[in-house]
C-alpha positions as CSV (number, residue, x, y, z in Angstrom):
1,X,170.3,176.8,95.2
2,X,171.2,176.9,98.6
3,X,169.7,177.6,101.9
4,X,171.4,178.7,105.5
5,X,170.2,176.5,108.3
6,X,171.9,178.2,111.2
7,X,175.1,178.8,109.6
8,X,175.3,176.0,107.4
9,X,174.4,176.3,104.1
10,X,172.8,173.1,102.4
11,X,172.4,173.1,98.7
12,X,169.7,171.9,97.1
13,X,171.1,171.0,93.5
14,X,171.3,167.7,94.6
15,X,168.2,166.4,96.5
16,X,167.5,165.8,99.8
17,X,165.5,164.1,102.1
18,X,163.6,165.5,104.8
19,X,162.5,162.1,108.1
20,X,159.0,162.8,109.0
21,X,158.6,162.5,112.8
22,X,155.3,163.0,113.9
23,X,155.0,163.7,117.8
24,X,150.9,163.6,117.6
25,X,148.6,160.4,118.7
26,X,146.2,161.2,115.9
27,X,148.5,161.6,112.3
28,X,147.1,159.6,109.8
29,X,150.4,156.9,109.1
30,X,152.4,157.3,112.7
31,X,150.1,158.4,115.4
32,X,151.2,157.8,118.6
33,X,154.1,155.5,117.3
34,X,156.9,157.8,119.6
35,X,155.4,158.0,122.9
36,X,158.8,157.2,124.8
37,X,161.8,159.1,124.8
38,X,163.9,155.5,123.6
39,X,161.5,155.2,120.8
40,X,161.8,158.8,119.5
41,X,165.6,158.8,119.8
42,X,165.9,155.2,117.7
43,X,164.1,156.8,115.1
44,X,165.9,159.9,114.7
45,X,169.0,157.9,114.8
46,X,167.4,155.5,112.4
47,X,166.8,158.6,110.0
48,X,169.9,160.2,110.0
49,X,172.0,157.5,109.6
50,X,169.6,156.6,106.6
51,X,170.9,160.1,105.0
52,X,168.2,162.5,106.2
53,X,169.2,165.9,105.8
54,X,166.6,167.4,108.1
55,X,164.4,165.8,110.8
56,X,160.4,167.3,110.6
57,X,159.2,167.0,113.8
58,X,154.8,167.9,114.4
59,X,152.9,168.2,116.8
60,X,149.4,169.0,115.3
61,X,148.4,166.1,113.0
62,X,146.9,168.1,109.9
63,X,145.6,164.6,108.4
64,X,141.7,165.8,106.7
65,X,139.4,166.2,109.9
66,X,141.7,166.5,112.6
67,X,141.0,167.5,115.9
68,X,142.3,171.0,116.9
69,X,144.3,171.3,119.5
70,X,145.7,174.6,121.8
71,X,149.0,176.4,121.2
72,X,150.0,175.4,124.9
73,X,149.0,171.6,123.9
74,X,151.6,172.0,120.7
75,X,154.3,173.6,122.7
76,X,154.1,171.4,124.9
77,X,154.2,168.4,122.0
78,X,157.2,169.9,120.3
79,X,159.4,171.6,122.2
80,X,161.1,169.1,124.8
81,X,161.2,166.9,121.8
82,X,163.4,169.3,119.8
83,X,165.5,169.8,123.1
84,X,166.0,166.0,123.8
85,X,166.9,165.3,119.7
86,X,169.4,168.1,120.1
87,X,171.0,167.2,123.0
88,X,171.9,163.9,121.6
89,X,172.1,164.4,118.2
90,X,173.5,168.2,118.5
91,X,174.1,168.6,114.6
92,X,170.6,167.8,113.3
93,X,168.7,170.4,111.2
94,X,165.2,170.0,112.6
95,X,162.3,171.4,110.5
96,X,159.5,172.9,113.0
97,X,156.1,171.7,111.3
98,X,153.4,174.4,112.5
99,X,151.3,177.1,111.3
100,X,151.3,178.7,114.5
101,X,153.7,181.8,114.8
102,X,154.6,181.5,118.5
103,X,155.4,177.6,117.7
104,X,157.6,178.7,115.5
105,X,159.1,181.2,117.8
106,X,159.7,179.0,121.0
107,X,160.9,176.0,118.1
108,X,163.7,178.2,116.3
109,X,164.8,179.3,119.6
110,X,164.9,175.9,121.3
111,X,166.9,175.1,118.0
112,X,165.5,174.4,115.1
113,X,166.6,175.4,111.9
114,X,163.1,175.9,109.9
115,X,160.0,176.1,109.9
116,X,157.4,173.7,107.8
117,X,153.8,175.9,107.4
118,X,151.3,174.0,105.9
119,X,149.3,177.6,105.5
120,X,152.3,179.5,104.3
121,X,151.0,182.3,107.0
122,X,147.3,182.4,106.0
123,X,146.2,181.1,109.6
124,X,148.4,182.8,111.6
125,X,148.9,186.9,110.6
126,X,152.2,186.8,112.5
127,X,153.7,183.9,110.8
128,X,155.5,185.8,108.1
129,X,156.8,188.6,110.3
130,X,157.7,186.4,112.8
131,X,160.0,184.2,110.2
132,X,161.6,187.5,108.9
133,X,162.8,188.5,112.7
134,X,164.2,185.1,113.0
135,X,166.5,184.7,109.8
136,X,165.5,180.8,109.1
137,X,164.2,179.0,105.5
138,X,160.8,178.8,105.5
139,X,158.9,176.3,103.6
140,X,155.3,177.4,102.6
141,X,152.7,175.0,101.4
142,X,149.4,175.4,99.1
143,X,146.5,174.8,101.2
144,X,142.5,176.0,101.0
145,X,140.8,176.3,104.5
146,X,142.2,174.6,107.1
147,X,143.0,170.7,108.1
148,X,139.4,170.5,109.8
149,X,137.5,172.1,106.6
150,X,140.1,171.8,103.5
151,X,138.1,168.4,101.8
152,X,135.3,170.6,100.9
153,X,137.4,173.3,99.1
154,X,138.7,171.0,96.3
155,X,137.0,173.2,93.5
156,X,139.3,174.4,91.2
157,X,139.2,176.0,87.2
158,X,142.8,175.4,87.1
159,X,144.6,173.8,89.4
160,X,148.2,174.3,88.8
161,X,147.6,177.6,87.3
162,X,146.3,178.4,90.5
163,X,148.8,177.0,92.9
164,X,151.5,178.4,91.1
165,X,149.4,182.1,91.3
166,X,149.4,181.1,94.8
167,X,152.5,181.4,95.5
168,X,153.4,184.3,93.4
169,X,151.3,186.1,96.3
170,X,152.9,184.6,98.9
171,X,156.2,184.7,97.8
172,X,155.8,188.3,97.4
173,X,154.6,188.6,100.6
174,X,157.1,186.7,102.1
175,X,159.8,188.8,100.3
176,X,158.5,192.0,102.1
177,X,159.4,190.5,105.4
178,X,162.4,190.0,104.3
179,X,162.5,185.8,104.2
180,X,165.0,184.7,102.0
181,X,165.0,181.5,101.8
182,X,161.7,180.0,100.5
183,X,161.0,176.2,99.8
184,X,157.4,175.7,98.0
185,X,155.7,172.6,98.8
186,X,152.5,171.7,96.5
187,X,150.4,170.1,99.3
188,X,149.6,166.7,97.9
189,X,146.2,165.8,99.7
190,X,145.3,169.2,100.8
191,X,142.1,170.6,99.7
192,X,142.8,168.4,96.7
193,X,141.2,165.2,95.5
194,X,142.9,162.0,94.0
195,X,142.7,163.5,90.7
196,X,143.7,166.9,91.6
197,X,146.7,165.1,93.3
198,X,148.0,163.3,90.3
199,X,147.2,166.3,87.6
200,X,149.6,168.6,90.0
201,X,152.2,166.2,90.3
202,X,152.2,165.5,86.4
203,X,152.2,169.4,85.9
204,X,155.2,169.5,89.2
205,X,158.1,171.2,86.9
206,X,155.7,173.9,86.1
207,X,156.1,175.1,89.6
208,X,159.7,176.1,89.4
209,X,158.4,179.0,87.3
210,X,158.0,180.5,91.1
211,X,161.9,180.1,91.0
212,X,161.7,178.3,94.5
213,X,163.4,174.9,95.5
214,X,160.3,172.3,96.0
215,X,159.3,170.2,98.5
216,X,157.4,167.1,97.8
217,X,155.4,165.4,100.2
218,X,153.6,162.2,99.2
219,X,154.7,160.0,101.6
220,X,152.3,157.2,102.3
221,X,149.1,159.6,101.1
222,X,146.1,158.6,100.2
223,X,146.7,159.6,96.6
224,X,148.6,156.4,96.8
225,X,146.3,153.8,98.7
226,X,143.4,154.8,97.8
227,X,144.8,154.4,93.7
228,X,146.7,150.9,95.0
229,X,143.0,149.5,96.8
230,X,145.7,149.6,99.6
231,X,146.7,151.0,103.0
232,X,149.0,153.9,104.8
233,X,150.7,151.0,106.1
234,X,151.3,149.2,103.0
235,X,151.9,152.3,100.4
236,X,155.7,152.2,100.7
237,X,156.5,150.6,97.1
238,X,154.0,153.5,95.9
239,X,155.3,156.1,98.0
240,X,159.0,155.0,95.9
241,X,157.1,155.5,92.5
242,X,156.1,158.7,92.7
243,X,159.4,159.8,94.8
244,X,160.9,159.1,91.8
245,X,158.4,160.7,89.5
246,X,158.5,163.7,91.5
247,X,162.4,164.1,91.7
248,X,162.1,163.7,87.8
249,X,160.0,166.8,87.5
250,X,162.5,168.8,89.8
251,X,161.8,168.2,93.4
252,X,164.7,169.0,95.9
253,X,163.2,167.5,99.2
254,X,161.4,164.6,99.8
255,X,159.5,164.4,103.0
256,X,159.5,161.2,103.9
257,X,158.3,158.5,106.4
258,X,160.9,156.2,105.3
259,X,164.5,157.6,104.6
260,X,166.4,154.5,103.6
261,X,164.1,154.2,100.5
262,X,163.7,157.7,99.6
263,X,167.4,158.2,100.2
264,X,168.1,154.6,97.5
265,X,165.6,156.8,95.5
266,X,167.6,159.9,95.1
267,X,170.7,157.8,94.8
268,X,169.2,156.5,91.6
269,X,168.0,159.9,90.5
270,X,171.2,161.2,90.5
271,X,172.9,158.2,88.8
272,X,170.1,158.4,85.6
273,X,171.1,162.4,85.9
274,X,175.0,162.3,86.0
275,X,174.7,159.8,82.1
């Protein structure tokens, strides 16, 4: 189970984790956190030397009700970030987070190594195409609408029955443009209620039907809060719970606010899995 991030091929039969770093003023946990370059460059550090495998760098908070903003506004966001991260840190596998095709251009060629759709090409026609020319893993996440409409699409007869059907479709579609390495990512609190939420993660080893490494991303959601009575800010002993729960039921990435714990997490996995 491995994938080739330019040249290098990481395998996934041992987890990893993937450092959230969110370059937007408006994301629901760390908005507006890395304004400097100091600040962003600590916490890349910070992550890597945590264990992160791959640094996830946004620029268009996709939090429920978000505020659009232009392509220009993104590029502008994301790529001298990637540029200054790679000019210090020249090894790191950054993850390009956007649904937008050109992002994804101008990111892969600045030099990332993948790209993180949360639409897996349904709001951008040119997203699929566009991954095929460039050669790079492509993770492709279950989503209804979009971030600004996705909280009223939560209607569902079967849920994981219909996010694995999902990505039957776009795996297959995928495949035809030629992408070859595909990571699945469920979409915890995307179009999805509380419930819904905890029902898919319960049901999360059905999804390797699609024969697909997974990506979980639960990270300080409101799946966990809102269940704790709680806060983003305070959801990190939750956010470890259901890290583990979710490597349990076959999870090879955790996106993650906080490496050190999700990285202690998957130490631990793999120390109940090796006896």
């Amino acid at each position: 189970m491995n994938i080739n991030c330019k040249g290098k091929l990481i395998n996934l039969a041992t987890p990893k984790v993937m450092g959230i770093l969110n370059v937007t003023p408006d994301s629901f946990f760390d908005g507006g956190k890395y304004k400097d370059e100091t600040a962003i460059l600590n916490q890349v550090e910070t992550m890597l030397n945590h264990g992160a495998t791959f640094i996830d760098i946004g620029g268009y908070s996709s939090r429920p009700n978000a505020d659009a903003i232009s392509e220009e506004e993104e590029l502008n966001r994301v790529i001298p970030i990637i540029k200054l991260i790679l000019k210090h840190f020249p090894d790191t596998l950054i993850s390009i987070d956007t649904f937008r095709s050109e992002v994804a251009k101008q990111s892969i060629e600045a030099g990332s190594a993948l790209v993180n759709d949360i639409s897996a090409g349904k709001l951008d026609d040119n997203m699929l195409s566009t991954i095929g020319k460039l050669g790079v893993p492509y993770v492709m996440m279950h989503m209804k609408g979009n971030p600004e409409t996705m909280q009223q699409q939560t209607q569902y007869d079967d849920l994981t029955k219909e996010v694995i059907a999902y990505f039957a479709e776009r795996i297959a579609a995928a495949h035809q443009e030629k992408i070859n390495d595909i990571i699945i990512d469920p979409g915890f609190g995307f179009a999805k209620t509380v419930d819904q939420n905890f029902e898919l993660l319960n049901q999360l080893e059905l999804l390797q039907l699609t024969d697909k490494p997974i990506l979980a991303g639960v990270s300080r959601k409101s799946m966990i809060y809102k269940t704790l009575n709680s806060t983003s800010e305070n959801a990190l002993n939750g956010t470890t719970a259901l890290h583990m729960v979710a490597l349990q039921k076959g999870a090879k990435i955790l996106r993650a606010h906080d490496v050190k714990e999700a990285m202690e997490c998957v130490t631990l996995y793999n120390q109940l899995k090796s006896n």
